[in-house]
Residue, then its C-alpha position, 0 to 999 in steps of 0.5 A: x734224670x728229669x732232663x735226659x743227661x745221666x750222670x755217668x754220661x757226664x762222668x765219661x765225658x769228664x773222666x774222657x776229657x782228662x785221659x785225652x788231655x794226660x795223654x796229649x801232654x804226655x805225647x808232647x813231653x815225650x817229643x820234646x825230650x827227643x827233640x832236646x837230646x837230639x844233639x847228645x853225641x852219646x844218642x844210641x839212635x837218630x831222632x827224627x826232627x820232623x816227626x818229633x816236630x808233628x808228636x808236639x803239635x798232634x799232642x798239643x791238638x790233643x790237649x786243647x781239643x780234650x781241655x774244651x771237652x773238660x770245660x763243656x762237662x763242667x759248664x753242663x755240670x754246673x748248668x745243672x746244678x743251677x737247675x734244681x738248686 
């Protein structure tokens, strides 16, 4: 392209955004499903509170961080349909 950005760059970082968001709320369901059967009495295995407590906010981190990467591949996709419309 004219103006140095190549459609599978913006492709790989859309296609980046979204497997880094999927895996965060992923990361954050998983957690959270620990910590709600942490009282069940018929749990095979302890849950670590505190570690389940760190997946949350780690895969939270990890889909917002990959939620504005997401919005920068839109914005520049747009930016560059605004171009040479």
């Amino acid at each position: 392209m004219p103006n140095g950005i190549e459609n599978s760059n913006l492709s790989s970082a859309l296609y980046a955004g979204v497997q880094g968001y999927n895996q965060g709320a992923e990361q954050v369901t998983r957690a959270s499903i620990d910590l709600a059967s942490s009282n069940n009495p018929n749990r095979q295995s302890p849950v670590n509170i505190n570690q389940s407590a760190v997946e949350i906010i780690s895969g939270t981190n990890q889909a917002e961080a990959s939620a504005r990467v997401i919005k920068a591949a839109d914005e520049t996709l747009g930016t560059i349909i605004d171009t040479f419309a």
